[in-house]
MDTraj code that builds the backbone (N, CA, C; nanometers):
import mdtraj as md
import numpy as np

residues = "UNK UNK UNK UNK UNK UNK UNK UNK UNK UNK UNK UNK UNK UNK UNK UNK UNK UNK UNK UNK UNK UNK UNK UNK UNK UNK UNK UNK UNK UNK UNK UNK UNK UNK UNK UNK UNK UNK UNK UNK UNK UNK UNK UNK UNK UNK UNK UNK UNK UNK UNK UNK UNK UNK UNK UNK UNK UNK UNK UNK UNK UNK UNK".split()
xyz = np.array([
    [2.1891, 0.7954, 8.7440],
    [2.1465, 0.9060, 8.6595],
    [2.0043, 0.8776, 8.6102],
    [1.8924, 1.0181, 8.6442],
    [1.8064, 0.9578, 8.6094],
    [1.7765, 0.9444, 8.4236],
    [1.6421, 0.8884, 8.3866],
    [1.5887, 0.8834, 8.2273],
    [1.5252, 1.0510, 8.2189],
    [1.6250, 1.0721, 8.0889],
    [1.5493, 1.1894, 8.0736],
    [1.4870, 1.1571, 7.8753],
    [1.4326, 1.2400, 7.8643],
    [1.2899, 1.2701, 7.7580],
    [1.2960, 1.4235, 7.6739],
    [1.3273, 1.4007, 7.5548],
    [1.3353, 1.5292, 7.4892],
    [1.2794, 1.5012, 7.3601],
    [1.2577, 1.5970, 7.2900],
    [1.2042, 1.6539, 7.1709],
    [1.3129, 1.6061, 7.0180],
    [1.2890, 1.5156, 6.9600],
    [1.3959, 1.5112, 6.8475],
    [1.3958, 1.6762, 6.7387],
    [1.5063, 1.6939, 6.7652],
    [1.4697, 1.8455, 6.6750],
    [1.5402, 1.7991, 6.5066],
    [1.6604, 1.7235, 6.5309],
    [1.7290, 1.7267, 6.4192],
    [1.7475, 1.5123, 6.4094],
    [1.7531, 1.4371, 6.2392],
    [1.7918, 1.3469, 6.2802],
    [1.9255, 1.3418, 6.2180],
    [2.0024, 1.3060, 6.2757],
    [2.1494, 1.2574, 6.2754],
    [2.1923, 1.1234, 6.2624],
    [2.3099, 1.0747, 6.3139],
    [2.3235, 0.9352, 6.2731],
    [2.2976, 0.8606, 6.3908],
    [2.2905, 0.8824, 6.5414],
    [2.3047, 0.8509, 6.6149],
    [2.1159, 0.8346, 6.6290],
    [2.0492, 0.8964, 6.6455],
    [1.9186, 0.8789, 6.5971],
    [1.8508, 0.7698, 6.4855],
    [1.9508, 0.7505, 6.3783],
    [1.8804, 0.6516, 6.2688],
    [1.9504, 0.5169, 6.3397],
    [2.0559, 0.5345, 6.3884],
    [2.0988, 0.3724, 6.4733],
    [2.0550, 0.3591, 6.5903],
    [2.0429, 0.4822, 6.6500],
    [1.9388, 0.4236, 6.7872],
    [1.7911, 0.3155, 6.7003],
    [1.7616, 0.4122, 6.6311],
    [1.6209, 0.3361, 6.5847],
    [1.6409, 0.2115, 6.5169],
    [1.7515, 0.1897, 6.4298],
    [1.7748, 0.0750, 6.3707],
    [1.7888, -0.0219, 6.4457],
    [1.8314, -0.0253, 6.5977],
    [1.8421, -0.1179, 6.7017],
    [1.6972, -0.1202, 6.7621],
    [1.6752, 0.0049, 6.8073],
    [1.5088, -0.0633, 6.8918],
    [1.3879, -0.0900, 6.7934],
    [1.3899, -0.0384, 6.6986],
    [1.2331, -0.0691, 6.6215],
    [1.2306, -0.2720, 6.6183],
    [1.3799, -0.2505, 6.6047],
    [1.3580, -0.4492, 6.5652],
    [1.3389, -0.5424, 6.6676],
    [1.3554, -0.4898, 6.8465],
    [1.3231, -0.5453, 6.9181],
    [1.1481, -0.5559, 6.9674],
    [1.0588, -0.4279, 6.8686],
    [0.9166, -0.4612, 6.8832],
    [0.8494, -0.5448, 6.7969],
    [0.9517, -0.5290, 6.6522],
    [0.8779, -0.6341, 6.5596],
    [0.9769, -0.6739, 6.4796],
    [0.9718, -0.7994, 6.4242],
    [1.1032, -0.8770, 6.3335],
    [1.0190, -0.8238, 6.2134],
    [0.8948, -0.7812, 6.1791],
    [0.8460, -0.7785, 6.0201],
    [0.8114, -0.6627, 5.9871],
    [0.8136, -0.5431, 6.1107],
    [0.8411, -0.4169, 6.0482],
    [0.9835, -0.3318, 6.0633],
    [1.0440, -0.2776, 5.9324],
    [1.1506, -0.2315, 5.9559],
    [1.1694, -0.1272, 6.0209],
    [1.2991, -0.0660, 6.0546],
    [1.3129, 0.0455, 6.0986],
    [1.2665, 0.1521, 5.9952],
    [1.2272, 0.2532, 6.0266],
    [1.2272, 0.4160, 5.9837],
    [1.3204, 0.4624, 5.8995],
    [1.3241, 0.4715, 5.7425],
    [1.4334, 0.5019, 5.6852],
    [1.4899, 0.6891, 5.7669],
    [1.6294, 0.6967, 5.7217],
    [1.6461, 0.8472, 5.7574],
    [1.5186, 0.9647, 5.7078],
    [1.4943, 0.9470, 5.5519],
    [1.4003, 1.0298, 5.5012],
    [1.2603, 1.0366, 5.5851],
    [1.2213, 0.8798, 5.6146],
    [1.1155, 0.8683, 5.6850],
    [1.1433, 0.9692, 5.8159],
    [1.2518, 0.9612, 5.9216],
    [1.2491, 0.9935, 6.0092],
    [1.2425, 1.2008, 6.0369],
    [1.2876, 1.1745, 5.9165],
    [1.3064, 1.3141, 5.8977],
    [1.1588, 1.4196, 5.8711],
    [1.0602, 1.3352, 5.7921],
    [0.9439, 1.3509, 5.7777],
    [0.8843, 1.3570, 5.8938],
    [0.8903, 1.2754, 6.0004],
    [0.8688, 1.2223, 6.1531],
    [0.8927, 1.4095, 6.2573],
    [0.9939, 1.4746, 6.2268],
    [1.0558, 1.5298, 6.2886],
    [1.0554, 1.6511, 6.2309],
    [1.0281, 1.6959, 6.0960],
    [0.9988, 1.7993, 6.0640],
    [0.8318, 1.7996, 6.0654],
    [0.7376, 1.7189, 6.0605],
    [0.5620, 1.7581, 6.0345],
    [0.5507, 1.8710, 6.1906],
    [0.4652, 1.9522, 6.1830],
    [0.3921, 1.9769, 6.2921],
    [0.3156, 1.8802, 6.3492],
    [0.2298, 1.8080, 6.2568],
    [0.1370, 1.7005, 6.3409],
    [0.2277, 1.5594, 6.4526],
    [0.3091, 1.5800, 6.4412],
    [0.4045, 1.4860, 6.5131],
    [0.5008, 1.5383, 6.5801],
    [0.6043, 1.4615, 6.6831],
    [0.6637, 1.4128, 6.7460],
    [0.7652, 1.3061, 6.7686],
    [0.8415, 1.3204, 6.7680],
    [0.9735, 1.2324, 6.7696],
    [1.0547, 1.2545, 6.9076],
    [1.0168, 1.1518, 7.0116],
    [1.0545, 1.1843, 7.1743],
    [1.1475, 1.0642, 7.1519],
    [1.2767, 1.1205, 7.2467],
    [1.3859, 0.9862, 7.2653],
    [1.3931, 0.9959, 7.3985],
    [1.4273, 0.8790, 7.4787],
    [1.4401, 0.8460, 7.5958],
    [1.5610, 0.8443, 7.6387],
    [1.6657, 0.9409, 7.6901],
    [1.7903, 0.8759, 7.6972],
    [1.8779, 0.8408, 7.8762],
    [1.9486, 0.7506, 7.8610],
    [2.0136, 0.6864, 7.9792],
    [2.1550, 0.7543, 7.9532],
    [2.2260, 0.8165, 8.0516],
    [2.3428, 0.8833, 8.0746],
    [2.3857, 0.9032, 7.9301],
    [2.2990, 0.9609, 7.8768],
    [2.3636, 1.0187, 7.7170],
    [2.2832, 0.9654, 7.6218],
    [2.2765, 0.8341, 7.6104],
    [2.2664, 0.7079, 7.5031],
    [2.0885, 0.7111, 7.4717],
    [2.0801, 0.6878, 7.3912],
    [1.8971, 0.6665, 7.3204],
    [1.8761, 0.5150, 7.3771],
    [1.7873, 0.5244, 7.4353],
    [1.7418, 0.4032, 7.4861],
    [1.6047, 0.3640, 7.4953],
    [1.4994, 0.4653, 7.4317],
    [1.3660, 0.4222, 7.3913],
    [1.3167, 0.5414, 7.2835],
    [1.2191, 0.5001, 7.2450],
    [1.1628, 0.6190, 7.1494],
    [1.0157, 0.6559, 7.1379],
    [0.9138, 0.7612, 7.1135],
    [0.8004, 0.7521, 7.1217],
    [0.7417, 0.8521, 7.0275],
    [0.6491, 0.8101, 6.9106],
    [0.6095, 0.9131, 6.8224],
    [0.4696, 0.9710, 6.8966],
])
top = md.Topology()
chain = top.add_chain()
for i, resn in enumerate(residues, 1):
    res = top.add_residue(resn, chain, resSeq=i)
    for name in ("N", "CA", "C"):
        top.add_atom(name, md.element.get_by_symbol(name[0]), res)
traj = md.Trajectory(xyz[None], top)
């Protein structure tokens, strides 16, 4: 199955634990994205909140 790439429209829970798992594999000293944060992320116009997903599952992320 290939990687597909979409638009975060809404964040949910599955979104704040995707991120709670990958943000910590780029850095041990910055935390993850609180929900509020992410939500800020995903409602601005000036931004973007892209998830990467593998047969369903969030598996990368890109602001």
């Amino acid at each position: 199955m290939p990687v597909t790439v979409e638009i975060a429209k809404v964040v949910d829970d599955e979104v704040v634990a995707a991120l709670n798992t990958l943000i910590p594999q780029l850095s041990s000293s910055n935390p993850p994205p609180t929900r509020e944060q992410l939500q800020k992320i995903v409602s601005s116009d000036a931004t973007l909140l892209l998830l990467a997903r593998l047969d369903g599952r969030i598996i990368g992320s890109l602001t």
